[in-house]
C-alpha positions in Angstrom: -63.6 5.8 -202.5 -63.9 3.3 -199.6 -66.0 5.2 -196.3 -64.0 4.3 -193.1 -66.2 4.2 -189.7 -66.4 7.3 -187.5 -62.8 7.8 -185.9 -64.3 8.2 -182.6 -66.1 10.3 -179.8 -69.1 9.6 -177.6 -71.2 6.8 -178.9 -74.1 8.5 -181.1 -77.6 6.8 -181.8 -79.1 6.1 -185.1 -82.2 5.3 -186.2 -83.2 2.6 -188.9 -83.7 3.0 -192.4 -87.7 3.9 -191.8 -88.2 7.6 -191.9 -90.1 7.2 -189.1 -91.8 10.6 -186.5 -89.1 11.5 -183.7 -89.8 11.9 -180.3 -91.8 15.4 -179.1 -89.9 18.6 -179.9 -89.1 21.1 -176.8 -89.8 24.5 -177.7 -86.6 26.5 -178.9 -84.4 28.8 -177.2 -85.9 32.5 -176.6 -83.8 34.2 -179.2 -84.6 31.8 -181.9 -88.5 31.7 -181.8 -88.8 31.5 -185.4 -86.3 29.1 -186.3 -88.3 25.7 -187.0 -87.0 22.6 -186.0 -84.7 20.3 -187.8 -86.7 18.0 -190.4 -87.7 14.7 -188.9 -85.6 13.0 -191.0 -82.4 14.3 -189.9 -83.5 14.5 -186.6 -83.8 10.7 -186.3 -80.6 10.1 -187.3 -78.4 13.1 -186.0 -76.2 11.6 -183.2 -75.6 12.9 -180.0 -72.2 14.0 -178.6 -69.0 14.4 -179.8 -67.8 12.5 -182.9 -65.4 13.0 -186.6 -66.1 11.5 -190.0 -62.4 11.1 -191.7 -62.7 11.3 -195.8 -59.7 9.9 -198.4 -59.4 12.7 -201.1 -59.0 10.9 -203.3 -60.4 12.4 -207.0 -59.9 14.4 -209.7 -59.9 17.3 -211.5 -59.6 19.0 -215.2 -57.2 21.8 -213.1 -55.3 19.6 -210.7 -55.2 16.4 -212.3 -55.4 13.0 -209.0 -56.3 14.7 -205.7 -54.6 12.9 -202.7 -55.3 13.1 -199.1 -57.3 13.4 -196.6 -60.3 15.4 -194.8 -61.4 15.3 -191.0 -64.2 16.8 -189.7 -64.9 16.9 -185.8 -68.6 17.5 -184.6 -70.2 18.3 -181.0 -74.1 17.6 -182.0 -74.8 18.3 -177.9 -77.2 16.0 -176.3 -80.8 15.8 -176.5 -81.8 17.0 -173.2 -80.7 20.5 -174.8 -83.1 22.0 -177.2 -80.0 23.2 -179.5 -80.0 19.8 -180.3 -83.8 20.3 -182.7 -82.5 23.5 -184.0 -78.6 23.5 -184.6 -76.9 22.2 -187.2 -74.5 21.5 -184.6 -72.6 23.1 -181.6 -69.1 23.1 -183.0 -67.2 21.7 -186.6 -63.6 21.7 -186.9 -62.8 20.4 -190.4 -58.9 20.0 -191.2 -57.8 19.5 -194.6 -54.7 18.2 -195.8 -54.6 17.7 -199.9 -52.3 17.3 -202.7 -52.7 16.9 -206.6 -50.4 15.3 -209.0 -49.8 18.5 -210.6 -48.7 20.4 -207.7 -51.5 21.9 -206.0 -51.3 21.6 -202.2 -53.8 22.6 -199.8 -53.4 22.6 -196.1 -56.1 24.2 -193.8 -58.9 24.5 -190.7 -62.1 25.8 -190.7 -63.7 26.4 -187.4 -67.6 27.0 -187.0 -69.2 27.5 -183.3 -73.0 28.7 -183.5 -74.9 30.0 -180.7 -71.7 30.2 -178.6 -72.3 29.5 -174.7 -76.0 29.1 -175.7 -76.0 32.9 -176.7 -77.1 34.5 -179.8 -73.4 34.7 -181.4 -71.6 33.2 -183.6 -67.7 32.5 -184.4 -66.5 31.6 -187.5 -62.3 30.9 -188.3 -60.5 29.9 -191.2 -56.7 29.5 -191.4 -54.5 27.7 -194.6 -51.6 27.4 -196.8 -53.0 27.4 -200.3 -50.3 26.4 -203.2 -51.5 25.8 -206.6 -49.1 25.5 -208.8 -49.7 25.9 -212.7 -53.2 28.3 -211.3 -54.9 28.9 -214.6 -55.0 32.8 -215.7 -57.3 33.0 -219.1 -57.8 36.7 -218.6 -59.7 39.2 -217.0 -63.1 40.9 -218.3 -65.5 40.1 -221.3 -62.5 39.2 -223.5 -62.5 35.5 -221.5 -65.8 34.6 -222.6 -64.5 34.0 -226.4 -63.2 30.5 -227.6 -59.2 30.0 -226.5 -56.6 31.2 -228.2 -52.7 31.6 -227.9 -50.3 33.4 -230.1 -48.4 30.6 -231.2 -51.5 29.6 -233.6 -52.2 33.1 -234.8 -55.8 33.4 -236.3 -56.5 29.8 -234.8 -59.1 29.0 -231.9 -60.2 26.0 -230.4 -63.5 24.5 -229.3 -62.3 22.0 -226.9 -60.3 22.6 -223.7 -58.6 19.4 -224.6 -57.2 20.3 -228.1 -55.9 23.5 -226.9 -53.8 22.2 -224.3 -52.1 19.7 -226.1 -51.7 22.3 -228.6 -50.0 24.9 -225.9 -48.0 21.8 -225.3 -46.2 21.5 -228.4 -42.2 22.3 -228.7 -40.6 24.4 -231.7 -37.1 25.6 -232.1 -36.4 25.4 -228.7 -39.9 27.4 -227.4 -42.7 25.7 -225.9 -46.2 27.9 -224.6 -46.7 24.8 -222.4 -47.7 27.7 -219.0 -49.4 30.2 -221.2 -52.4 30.4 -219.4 -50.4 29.3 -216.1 -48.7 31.1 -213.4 -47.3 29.7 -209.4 -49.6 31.1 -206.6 -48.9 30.7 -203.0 -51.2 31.7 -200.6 -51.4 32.4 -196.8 -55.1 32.9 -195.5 -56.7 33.9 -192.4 -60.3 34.9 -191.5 -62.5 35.8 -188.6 -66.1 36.1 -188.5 -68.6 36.9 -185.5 -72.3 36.9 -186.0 -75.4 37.6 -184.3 -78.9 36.2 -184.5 -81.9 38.0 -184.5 -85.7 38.4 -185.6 -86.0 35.2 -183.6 -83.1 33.7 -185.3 -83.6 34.6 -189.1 -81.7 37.7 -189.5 -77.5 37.7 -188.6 -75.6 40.5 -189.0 -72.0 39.8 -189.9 -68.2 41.8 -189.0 -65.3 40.0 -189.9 -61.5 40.2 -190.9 -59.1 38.3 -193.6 -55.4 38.6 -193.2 -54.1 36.9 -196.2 -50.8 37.3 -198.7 -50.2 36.0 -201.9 -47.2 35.2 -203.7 -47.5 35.4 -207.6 -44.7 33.6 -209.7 -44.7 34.0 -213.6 -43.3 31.3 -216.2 -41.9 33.7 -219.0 -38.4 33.1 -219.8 -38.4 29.8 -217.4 -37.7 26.7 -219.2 -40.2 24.2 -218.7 -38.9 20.1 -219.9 -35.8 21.7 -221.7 -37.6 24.4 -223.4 -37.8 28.2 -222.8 -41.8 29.4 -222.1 -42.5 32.4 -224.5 -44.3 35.5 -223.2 -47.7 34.3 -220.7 -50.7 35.6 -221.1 -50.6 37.1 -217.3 -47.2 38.8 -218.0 -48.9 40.1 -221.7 -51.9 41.9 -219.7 -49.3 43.5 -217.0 -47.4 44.7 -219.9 -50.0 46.3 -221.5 -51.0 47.6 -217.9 -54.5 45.4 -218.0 -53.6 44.2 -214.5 -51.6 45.4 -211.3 -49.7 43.3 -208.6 -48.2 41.3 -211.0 -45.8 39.7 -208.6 -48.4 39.3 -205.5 -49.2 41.3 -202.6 -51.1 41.7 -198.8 -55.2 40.9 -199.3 -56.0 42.5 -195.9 -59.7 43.2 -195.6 -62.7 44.3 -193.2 -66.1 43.2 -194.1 -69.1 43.7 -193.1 -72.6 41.2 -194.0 -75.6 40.0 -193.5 -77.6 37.0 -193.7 -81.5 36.1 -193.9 -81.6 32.7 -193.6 -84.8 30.4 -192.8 -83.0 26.8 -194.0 -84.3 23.5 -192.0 -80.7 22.3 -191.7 -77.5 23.7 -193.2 -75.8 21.1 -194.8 -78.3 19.5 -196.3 -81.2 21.4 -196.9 -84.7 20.3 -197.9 -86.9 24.0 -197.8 -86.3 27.4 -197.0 -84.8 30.6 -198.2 -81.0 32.2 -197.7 -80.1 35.6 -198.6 -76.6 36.9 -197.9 -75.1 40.5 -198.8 -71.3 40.9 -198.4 -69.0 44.2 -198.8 -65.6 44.2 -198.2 -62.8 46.3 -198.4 -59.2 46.8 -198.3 -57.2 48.1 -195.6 -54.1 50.1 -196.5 -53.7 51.0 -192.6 -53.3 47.0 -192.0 -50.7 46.5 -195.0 -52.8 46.0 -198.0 -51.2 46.8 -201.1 -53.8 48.9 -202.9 -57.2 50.2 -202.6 -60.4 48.4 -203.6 -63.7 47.3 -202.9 -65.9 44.2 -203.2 -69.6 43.2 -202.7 -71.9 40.1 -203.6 -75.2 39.4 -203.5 -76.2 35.7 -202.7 -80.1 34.3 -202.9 -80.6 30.4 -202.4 -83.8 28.6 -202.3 -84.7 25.2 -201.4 -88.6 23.5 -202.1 -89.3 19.8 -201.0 -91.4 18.5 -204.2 -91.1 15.0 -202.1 -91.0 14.4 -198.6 -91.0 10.6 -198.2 -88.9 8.1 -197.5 -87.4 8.9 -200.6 -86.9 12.7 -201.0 -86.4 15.2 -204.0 -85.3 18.6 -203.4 -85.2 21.6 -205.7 -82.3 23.7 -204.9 -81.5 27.1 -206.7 -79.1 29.5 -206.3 -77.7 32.8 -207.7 -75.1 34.9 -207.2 -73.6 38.6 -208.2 -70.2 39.4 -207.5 -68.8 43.0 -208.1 -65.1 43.9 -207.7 -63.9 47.5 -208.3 -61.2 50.1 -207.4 -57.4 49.0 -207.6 -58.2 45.6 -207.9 -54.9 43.1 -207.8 -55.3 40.5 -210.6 -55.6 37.7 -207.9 -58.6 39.1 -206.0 -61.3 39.6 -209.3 -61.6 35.9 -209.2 -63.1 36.3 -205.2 -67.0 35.0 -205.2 -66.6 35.7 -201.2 -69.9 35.3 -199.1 -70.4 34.8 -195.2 -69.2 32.3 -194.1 -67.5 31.5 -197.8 -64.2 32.4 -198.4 -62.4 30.2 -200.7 -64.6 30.2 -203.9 -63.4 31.7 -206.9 -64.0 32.5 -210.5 -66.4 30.9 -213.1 -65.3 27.5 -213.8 -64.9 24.4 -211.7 -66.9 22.6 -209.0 -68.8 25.7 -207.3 -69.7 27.7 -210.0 -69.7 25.8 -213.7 -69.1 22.4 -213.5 -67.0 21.1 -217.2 -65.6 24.2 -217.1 -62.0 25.1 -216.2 -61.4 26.4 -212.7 -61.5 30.4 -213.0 -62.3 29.9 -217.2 -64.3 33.2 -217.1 -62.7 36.1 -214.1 -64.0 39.8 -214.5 -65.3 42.4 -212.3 -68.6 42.0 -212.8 -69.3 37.5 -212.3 -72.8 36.4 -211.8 -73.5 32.7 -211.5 -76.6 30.5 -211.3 -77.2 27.4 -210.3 -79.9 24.4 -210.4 -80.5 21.2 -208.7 -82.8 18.2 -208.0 -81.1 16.4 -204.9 -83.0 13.0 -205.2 -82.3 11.2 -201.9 -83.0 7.5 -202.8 -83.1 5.8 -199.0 -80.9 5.3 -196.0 -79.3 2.8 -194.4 -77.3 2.1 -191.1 -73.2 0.4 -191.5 -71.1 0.0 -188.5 -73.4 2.4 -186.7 -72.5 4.8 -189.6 -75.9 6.3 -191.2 -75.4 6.9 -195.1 -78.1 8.5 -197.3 -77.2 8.3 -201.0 -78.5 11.0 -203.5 -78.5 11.7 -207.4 -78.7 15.2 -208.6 -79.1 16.1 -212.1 -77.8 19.8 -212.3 -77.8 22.7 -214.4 -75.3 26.1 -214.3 -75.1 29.3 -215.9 -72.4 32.0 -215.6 -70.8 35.1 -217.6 -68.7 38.2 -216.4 -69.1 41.7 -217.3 -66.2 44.4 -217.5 -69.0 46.5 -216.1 -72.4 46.0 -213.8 -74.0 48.7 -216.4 -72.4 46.5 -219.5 -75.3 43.8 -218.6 -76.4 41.6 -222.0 -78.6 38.2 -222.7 -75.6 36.7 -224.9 -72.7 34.7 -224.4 -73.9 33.2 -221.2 -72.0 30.3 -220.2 -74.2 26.8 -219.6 -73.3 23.9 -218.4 -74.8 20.5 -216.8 -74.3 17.3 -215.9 -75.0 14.6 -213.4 -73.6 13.9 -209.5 -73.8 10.9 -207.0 -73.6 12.1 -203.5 -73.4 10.2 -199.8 -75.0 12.2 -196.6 -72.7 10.7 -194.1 -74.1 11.1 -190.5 -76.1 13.7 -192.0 -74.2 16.6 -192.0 -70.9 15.0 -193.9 -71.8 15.7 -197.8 -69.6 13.9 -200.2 -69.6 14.5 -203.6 -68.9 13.5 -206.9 -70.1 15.4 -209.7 -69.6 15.0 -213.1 -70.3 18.3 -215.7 -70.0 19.1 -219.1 -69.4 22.3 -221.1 -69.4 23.7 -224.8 -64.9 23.1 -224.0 -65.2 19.6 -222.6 -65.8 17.8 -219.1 -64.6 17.6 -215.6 -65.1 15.4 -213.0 -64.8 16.4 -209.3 -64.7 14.8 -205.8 -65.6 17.7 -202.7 -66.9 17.5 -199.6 -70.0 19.4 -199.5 -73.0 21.0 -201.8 -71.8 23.1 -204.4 -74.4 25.8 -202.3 
């Protein structure tokens, strides 16, 4: 991936390679007297003023195959004379996202962030997309994903490798083919609001929020895919047996309600401190949803500096629980949703288990965990750009449950592997992570930590 300069915006200043001590501090605002300051290493490099990093995507992906596109995101840092400045991540971010992948996934979509609004307390938070992912992977739902794969065209035969089943799924007879049996067409339309407040000084926010959002479900039985007619999927085998509902799609309207403990030095990137987020959502018939359910997660994220030099390792931990219930749609179990997180989903893929296919394991019960040691080697200063390269050896863990009460120490899903990562003006992560699993390997280019 080549890094193209800023694309413009107030001039920012940057400070040399040498973590060196910033200027004195100015006490923070009122309501956030127990927020600390940013570290002193992003503080000597955080520009001032307006300016956007612009990213090729340009990766891939076991699910997707070569990503193409592109990524802006827009910053307001405000201007040191404001004390926001020492304890903001920034004022505003506007990211806009336009992305397509050789096998026909498309992604178009802005996320809006404004903390401490007008130099208040509150918080906005917007998100609006077109999400198309053709050939979106459907393994099954419940404790029944977590065996090896399997497909009736093979009876009694399962496969250890991701790889090997695929091409085997691939294979043409008498006219039939199972090339989309774990595959199905989903279009989706999304829109979120958010508004929080800060409290306890800046540590506690409580979260209400709205997601307008429909989704259009297209099944490949009977369709002939490259002169061949697809036998019976596995998504239209589990509505048959009535295993899943809203086969062909339907309205995901939702209310939620959250809230968020969260003592982090700096958002993006962080080197200490503690988040804890509880989420509940549910659906709302009265707005057009289709059916009635429910949904809640539990988030906990940790971050200890072991170094703190010029360069810094970080250990970084998370965990989640996600628990789905009621008249679930099939397309909704896969929903990991936390504040401010709307788009992760399912065990498998770049957020949750890394060498894994995207959404492998899907159930009501999902619980996920996470380690990393974010080893930030130096930083440097191109074209008034600062950079900050990082390796992180990484470990994840994952299974799913038919029920919270079903809970068991086996078939837990590991995986690990290794990532290179760029801090770009500090708060632009871009990574490139490479995982393995007991099915194979995937390698994936995001913007962003995993958590």
């Amino acid at each position: 991936m080549v890094v193209p300069p800023a694309l413009g915006g107030e001039a920012g200043t940057t400070a040399s390679s040498e973590f060196r001590q910033v200027e004195t501090v100015p006490p923070p605002p009122a309501f956030l007297y127990n927020r600390p300051p940013l570290p002193d290493q992003i503080l000597q490099d955080k520009r001032q003023g307006r300016y956007a990093t612009g990213i090729p995507i340009i990766g891939t992906d076991p699910d997707n195959g070569i990503w193409y596109g592109a990524q802006v995101q827009w910053y307001d840092d405000g201007r040191k004379d404001s004390p926001f400045f020492y304890y903001a991540p920034y004022r505003k971010r506007i990211t806009v996202n336009v992305g397509r992948a050789t096998e026909g996934t498309q992604d178009y979509w802005v996320d809006y962030d404004q903390p401490y609004v007008a130099d208040t307390p509150w918080r906005v938070r917007g998100f609006g997309g077109y999400l198309e992912h053709k050939f979106q992977r459907y393994f099954g739902i419940g404790e029944s994903t977590l065996g090896k794969l399997s497909f009736p065209g093979l009876p009694g035969v399962s496969f250890d490798r991701a790889e090997d089943y695929f091409n085997h799924l691939s294979d043409n007879s008498n006219g039939t083919t199972f090339a989309r049996y774990n595959a199905y067409d989903r279009r989706q339309l999304l829109f979120t609001g958010d508004l929080e407040r800060d409290y306890l000084g800046g540590v506690l926010r409580p979260l209400v929020g709205l997601q307008i959002s429909h989704v259009d479900a297209r099944d490949y039985t009977g369709k002939t895919v490259n002169g061949y007619v697809e036998q019976e999927t596995k998504l239209h085998t589990d509505f048959r047996n009535g295993s899943i509902r809203d086969f062909e799609g339907g309205w995901l309207n939702l209310a939620r309600v959250g809230l968020t403990y969260d003592t982090r030095d700096y958002e993006p990137d962080p080197t200490s401190g503690v988040l804890g987020q509880l989420l509940a959502e549910g659906s709302m018939q009265w707005m057009g949803a289709d059916s009635r359910w429910g949904h809640f997660s539990a988030t906990g994220q940790y971050f200890y500096p072991l170094v703190l030099e010029k360069t810094r390792l970080i250990l970084a931990t998370n965990a989640v629980y996600s628990n789905s219930f009621g008249g679930v749609p099939f397309f909704a179990y896969p929903s990991m949703n936390a504040p401010g997180v709307y788009t992760k989903e399912g065990l498998g893929g770049f957020r949750t288990l890394r060498g894994f296919y995207g959404e492998r394991f899907v159930g009501p019960v999902q619980i996920q965990g996470n380690l990393e040691l974010r080893w930030t080697v130096g930083s440097f200063t191109i074209l008034n750009q600062n950079l900050r390269p990082m390796f992180v050896p990484f470990l994840d863990l994952g299974r799913v449950f038919d029920k919270s009460d079903r809970f068991s120490f086996d078939k837990w899903q590991p995986t690990g592997g290794l990532a290179f990562r760029l801090a770009w003006n500090v708060a632009t992560i871009v990574s490139f992570d490479l995982g393995f699993s007991r099915e194979g390997y995937g390698f994936y280019m995001e913007t962003g930590h995993p958590f």
